[in-house]
C-alpha positions as a Markdown table, in Angstrom:
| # | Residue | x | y | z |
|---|---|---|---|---|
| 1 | Unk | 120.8 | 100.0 | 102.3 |
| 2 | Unk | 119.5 | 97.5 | 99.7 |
| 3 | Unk | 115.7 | 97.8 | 99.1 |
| 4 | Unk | 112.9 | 95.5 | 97.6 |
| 5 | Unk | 109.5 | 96.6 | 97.5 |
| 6 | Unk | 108.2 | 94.1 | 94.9 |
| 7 | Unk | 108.5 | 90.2 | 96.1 |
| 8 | Unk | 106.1 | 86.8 | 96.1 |
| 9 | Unk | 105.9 | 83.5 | 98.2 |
| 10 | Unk | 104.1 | 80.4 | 97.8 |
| 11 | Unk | 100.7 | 82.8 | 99.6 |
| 12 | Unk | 100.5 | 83.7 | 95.8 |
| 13 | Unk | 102.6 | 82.5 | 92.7 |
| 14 | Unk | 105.8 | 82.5 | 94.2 |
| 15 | Unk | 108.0 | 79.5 | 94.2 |
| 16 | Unk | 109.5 | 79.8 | 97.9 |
| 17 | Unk | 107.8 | 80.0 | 101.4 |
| 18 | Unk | 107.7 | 83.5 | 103.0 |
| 19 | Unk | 110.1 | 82.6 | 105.5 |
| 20 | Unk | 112.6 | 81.6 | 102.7 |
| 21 | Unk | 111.9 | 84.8 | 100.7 |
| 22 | Unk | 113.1 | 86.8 | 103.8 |
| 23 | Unk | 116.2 | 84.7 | 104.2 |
| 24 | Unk | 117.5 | 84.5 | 100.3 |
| 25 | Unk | 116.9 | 88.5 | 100.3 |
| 26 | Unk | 118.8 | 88.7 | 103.5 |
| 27 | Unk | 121.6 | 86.8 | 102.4 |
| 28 | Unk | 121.4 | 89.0 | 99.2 |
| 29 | Unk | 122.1 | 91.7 | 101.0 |
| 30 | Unk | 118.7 | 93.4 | 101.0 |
| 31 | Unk | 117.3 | 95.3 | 104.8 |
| 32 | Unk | 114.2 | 96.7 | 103.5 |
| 33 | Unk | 111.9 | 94.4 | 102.4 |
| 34 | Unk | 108.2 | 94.3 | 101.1 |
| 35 | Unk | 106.3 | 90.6 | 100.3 |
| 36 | Unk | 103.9 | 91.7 | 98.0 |
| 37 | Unk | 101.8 | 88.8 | 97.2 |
| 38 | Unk | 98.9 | 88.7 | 94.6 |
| 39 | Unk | 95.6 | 89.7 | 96.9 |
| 40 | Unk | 96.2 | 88.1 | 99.8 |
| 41 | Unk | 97.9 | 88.7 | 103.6 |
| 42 | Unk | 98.6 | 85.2 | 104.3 |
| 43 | Unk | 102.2 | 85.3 | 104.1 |
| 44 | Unk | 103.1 | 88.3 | 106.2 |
| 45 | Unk | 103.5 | 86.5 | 109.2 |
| 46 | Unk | 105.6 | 84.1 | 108.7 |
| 47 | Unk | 107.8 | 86.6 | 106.8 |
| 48 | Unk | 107.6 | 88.9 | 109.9 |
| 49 | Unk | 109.1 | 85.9 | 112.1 |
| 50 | Unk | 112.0 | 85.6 | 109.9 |
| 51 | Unk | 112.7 | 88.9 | 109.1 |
| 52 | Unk | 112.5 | 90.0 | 113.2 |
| 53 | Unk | 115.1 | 86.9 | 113.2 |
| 54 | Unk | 116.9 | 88.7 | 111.1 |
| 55 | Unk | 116.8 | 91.8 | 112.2 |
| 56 | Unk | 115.7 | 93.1 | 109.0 |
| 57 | Unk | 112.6 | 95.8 | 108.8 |
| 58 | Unk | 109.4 | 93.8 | 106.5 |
| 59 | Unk | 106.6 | 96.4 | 105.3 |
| 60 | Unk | 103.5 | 95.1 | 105.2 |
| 61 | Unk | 102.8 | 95.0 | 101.6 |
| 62 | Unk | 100.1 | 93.9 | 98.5 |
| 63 | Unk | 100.1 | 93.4 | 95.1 |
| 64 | Unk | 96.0 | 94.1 | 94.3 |
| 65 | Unk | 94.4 | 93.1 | 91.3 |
| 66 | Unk | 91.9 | 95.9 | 89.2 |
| 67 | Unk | 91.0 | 96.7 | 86.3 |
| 68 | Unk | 91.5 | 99.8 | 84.0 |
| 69 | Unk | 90.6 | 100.7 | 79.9 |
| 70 | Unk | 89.5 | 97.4 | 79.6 |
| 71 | Unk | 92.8 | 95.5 | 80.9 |
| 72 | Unk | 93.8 | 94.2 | 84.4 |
| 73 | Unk | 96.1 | 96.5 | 86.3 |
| 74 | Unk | 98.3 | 95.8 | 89.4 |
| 75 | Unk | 98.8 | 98.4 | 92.1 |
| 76 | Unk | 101.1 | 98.0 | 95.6 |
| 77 | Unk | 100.2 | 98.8 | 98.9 |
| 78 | Unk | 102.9 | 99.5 | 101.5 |
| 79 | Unk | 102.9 | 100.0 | 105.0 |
| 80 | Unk | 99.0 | 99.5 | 105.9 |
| 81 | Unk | 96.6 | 98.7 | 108.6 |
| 82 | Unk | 96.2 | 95.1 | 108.2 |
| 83 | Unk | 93.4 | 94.9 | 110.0 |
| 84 | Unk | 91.6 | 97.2 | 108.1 |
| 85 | Unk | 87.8 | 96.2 | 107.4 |
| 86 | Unk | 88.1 | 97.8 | 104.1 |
| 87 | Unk | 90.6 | 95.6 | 103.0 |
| 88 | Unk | 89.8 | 92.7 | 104.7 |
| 89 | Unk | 86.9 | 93.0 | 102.7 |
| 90 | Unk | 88.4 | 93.5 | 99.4 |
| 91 | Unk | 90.7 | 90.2 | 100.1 |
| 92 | Unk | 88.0 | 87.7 | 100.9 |
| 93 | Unk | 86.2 | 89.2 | 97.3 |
| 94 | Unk | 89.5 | 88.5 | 95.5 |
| 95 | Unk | 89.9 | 85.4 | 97.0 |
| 96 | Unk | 86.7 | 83.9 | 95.6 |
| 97 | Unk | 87.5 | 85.1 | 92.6 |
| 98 | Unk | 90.8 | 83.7 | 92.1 |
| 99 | Unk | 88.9 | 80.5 | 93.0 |
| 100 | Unk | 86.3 | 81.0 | 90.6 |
| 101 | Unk | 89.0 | 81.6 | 87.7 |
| 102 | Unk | 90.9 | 78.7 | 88.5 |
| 103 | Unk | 88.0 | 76.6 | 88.2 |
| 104 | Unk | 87.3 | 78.0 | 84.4 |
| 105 | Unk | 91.1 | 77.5 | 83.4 |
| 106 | Unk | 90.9 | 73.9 | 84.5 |
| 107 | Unk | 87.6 | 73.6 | 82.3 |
| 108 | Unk | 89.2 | 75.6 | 79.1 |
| 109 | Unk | 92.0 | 73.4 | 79.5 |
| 110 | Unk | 89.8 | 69.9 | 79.9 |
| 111 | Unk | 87.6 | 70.8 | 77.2 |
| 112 | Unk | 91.1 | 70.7 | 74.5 |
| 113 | Unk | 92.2 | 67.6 | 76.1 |
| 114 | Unk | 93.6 | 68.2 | 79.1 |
| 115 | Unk | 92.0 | 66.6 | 81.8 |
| 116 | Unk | 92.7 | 67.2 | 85.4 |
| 117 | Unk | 94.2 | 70.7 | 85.1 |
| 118 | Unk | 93.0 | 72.5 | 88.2 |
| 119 | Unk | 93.4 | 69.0 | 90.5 |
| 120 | Unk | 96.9 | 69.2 | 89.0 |
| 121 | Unk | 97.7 | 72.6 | 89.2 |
| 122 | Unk | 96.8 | 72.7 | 92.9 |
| 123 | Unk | 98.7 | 69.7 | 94.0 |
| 124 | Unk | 101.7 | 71.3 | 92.4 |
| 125 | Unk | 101.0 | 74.5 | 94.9 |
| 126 | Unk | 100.9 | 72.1 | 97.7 |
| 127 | Unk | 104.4 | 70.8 | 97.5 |
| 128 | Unk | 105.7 | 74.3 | 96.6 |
| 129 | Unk | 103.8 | 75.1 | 100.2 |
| 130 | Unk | 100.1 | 74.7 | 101.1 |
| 131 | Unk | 98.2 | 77.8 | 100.8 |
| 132 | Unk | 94.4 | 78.9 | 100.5 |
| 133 | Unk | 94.6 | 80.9 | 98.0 |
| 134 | Unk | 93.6 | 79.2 | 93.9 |
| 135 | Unk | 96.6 | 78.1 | 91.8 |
| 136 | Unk | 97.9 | 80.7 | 89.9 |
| 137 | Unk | 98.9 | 80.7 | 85.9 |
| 138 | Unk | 101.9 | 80.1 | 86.5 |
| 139 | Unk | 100.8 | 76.6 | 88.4 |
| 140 | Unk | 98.9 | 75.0 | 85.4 |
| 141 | Unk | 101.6 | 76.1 | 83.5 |
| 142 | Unk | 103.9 | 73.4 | 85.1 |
| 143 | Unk | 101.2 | 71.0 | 85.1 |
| 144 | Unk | 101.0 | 71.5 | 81.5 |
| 145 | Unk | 104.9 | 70.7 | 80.7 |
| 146 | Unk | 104.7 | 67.8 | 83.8 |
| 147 | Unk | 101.2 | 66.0 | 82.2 |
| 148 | Unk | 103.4 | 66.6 | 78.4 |
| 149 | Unk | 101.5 | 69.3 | 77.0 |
| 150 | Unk | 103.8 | 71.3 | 76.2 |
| 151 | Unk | 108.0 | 70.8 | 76.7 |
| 152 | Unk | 108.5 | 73.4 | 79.3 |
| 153 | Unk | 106.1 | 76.7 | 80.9 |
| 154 | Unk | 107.7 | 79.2 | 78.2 |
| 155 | Unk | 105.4 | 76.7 | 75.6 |
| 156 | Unk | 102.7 | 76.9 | 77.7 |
| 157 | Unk | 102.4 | 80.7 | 78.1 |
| 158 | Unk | 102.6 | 80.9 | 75.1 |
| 159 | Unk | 99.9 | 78.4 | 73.9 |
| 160 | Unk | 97.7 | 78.6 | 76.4 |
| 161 | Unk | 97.7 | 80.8 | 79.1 |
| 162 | Unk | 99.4 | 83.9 | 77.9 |
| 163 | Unk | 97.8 | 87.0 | 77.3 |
| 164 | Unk | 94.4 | 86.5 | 75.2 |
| 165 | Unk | 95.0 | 82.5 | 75.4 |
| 166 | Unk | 92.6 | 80.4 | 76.0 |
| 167 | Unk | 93.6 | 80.2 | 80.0 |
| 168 | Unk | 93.8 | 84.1 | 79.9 |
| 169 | Unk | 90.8 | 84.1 | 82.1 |
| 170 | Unk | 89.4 | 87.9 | 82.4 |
| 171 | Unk | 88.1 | 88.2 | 85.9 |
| 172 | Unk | 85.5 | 91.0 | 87.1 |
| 173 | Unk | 88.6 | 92.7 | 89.7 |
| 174 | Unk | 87.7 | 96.2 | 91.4 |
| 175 | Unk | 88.3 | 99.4 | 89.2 |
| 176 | Unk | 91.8 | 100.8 | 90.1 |
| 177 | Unk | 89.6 | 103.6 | 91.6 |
| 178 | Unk | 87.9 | 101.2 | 93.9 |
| 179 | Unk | 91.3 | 99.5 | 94.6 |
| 180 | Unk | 93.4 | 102.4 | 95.3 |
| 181 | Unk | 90.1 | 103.6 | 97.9 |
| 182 | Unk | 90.6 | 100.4 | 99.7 |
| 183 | Unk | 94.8 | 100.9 | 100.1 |
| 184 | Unk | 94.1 | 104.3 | 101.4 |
| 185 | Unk | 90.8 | 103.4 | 103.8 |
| 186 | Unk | 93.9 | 101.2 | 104.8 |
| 187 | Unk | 96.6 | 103.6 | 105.8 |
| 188 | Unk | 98.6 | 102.3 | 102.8 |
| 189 | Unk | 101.2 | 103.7 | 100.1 |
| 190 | Unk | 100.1 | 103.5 | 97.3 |
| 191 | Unk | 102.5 | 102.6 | 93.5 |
| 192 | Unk | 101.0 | 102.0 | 90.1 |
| 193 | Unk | 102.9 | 97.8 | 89.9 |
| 194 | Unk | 105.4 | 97.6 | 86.9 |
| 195 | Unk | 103.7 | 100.1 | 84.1 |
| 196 | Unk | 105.6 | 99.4 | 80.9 |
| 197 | Unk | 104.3 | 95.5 | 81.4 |
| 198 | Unk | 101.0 | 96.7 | 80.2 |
| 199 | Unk | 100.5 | 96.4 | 76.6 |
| 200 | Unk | 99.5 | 100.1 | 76.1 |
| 201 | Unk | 100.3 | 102.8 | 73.4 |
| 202 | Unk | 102.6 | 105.7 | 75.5 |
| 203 | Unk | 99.6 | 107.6 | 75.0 |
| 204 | Unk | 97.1 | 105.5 | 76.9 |
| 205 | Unk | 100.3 | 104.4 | 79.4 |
| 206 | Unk | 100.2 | 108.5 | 80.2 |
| 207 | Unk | 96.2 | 108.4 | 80.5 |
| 208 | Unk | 96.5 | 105.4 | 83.2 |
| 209 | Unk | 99.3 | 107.0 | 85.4 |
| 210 | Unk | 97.5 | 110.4 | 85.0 |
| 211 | Unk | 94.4 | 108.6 | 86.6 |
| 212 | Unk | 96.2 | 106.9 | 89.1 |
| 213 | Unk | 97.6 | 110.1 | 90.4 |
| 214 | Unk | 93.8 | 111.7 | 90.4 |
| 215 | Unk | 92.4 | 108.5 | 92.2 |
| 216 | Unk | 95.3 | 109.4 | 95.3 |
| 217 | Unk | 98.0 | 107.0 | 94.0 |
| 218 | Unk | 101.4 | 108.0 | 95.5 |
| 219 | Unk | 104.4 | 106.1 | 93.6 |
| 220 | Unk | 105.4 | 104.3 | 90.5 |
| 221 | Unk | 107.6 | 101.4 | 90.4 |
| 222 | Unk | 110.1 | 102.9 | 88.1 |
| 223 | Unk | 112.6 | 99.9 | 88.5 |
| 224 | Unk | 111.0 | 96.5 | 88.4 |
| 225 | Unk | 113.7 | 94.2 | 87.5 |
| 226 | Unk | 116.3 | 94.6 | 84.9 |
| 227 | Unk | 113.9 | 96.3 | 82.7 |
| 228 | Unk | 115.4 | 97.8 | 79.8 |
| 229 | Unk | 117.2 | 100.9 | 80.6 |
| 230 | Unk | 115.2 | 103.0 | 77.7 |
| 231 | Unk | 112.0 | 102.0 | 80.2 |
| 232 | Unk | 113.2 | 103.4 | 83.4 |
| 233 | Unk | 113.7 | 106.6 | 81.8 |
| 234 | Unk | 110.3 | 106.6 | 80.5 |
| 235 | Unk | 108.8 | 106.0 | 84.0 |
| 236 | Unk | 111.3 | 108.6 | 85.1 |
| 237 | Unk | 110.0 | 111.3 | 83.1 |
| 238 | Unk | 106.3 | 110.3 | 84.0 |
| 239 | Unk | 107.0 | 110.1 | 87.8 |
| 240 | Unk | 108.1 | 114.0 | 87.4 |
| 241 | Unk | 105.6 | 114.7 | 85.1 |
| 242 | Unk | 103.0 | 113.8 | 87.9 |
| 243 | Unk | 104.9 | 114.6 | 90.8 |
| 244 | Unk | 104.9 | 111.5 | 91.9 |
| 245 | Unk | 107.5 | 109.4 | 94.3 |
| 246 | Unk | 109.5 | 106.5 | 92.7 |
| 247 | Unk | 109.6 | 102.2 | 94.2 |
| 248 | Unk | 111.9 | 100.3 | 93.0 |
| 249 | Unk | 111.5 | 95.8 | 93.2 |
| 250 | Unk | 112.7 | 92.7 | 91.5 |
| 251 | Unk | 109.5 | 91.5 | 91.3 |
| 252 | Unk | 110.7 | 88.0 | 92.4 |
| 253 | Unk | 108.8 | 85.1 | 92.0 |
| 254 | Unk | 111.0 | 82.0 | 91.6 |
| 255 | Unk | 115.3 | 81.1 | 91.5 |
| 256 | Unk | 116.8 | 81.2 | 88.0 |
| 257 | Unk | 113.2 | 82.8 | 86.8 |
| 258 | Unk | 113.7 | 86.3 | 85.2 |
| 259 | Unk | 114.2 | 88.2 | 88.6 |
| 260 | Unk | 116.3 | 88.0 | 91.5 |
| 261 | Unk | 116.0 | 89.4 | 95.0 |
| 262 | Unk | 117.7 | 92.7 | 95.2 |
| 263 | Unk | 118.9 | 93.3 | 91.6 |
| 264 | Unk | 116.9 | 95.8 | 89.6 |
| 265 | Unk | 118.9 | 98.6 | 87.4 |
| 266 | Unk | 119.3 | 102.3 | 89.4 |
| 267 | Unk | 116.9 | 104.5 | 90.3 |
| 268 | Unk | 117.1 | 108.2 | 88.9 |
| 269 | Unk | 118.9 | 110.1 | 91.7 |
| 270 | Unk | 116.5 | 112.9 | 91.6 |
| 271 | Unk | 113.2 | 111.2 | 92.0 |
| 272 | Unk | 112.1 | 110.8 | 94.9 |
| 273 | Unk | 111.9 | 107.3 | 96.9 |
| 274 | Unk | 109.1 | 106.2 | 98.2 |
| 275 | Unk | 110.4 | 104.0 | 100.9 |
| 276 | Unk | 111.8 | 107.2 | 102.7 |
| 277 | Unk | 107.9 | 107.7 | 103.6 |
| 278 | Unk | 107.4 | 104.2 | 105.5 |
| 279 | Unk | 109.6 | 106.2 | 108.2 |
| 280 | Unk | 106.9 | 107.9 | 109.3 |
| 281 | Unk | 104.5 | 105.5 | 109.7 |
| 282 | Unk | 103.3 | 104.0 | 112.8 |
| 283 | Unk | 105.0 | 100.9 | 113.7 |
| 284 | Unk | 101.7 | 98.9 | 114.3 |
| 285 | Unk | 101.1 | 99.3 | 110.6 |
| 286 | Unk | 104.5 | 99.0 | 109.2 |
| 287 | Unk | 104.6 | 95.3 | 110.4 |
């Protein structure tokens, strides 16, 4: 059975609606899937619809914002109660956040000449799919190579909304601590989201997965994508190290972008998968 635990819609920065998600990983050959959009639930239903279509099994899932040694730090939560106040809670906190740093890239970017950034950015989410969550980076970023800023979003990561650009807004997220104590107040399983991407030494990489496995953490995503091989093996090591099961993901956003649904490089066959878990949840929270 193909499985993809790491996935986005238009509910976050994704390019396709939920419903489409489910059907281009069907058709990819993927039968466990997990929509893991940036702090919010709002496309899980849709996503259930199709995938029940399907007959495919969807896992609830999250991709939580927090923040750890100074930098922001993604962790996934699988197979939860959805109605959870805890959570609930946590979302609505996340969501007026986003909001709030949407509205302080669109001034950065005014303020060097580029006028009508958020206004733009948003009406770009809209024809992708209306959602109420902000526009994401990766939103300006075609509103920038649209409005001729820059010749295309590569240009515009890099110039301006990259890590410590100007439109690298730093928002106040929950700790990982606090984030991991609202995925478990939840019922969730817990992995630590794609941990090479984080520009740490392998010394402070250790520190962080050491303190996600002390908070209650339960996985790492040791495949996200076609990482390089050399990376897989680090996570490998690390997952044994801790004792900790292994998720696997594409971590798809958009077609022709640089992940596709259902391809990711091998899993270590003696580390142990976390989807094997969701099994033994209850079925009211695994949808």
């Amino acid at each position: 059975m193909t499985v993809d635990l790491h996935c986005h819609s238009t509910a976050s920065d994704g390019a396709l609606a939920p419903a489409v998600v489910v059907a281009r990983a069907h058709e990819r050959g993927v039968r466990l899937l997990a929509l893991t959009d940036h702090d919010t639930l709002e496309g899980l239903d849709e996503a259930q619809a199709a995938a029940n279509a399907l007959d495919m099994q969807l896992v609830s899932g999250i991709e939580l914002s927090c923040t750890w040694g100074g930098a922001t730090i993604h962790v996934l939560g699988y197979a939860f109660a959805r109605d959870a106040p805890a959570l609930c809670q946590a979302i609505a906190e996340l969501h007026e956040g986003r909001w709030l740093r949407a509205a302080e890239i669109g001034k950065r970017l005014e303020a060097k000449g580029m006028p009508g950034a958020l206004d733009g950015a948003r009406a770009i989410q809209q024809e992708l799919g209306d959602s109420g969550n902000a526009p994401a980076r990766p939103h300006f970023a075609e509103f920038l190579v649209r409005a001729g800023h820059v010749k295309d979003r590569a240009e515009a990561f890099r110039k301006w909304l990259g890590s410590g650009k100007l439109g690298d807004v730093k928002q106040h997220w929950p700790t990982l601590e606090s984030a991991i104590d609202t995925l478990q107040q939840a019922g969730a399983w817990i992995s630590l989201a794609h941990p090479w991407q984080y520009s740490f030494t392998r010394s402070k990489r250790r520190k962080l997965i050491a303190g996600f496995a002390q908070a209650g953490g339960h996985a790492l995503e040791v495949v996200n994508g076609m990482q390089p091989a050399e990376q897989v093996g680090g996570l490998a090591i690390l997952a044994r190290e801790f004792g900790l099961l292994a998720s696997v993901g594409s971590d798809f956003h958009a077609p022709g972008d640089w992940s596709e649904l259902g391809m990711y490089r091998p899993l270590p066959d003696d580390l142990s998968p976390l989807w094997t878990r969701f099994q033994h949840v209850r079925q009211s929270t695994a949808i």
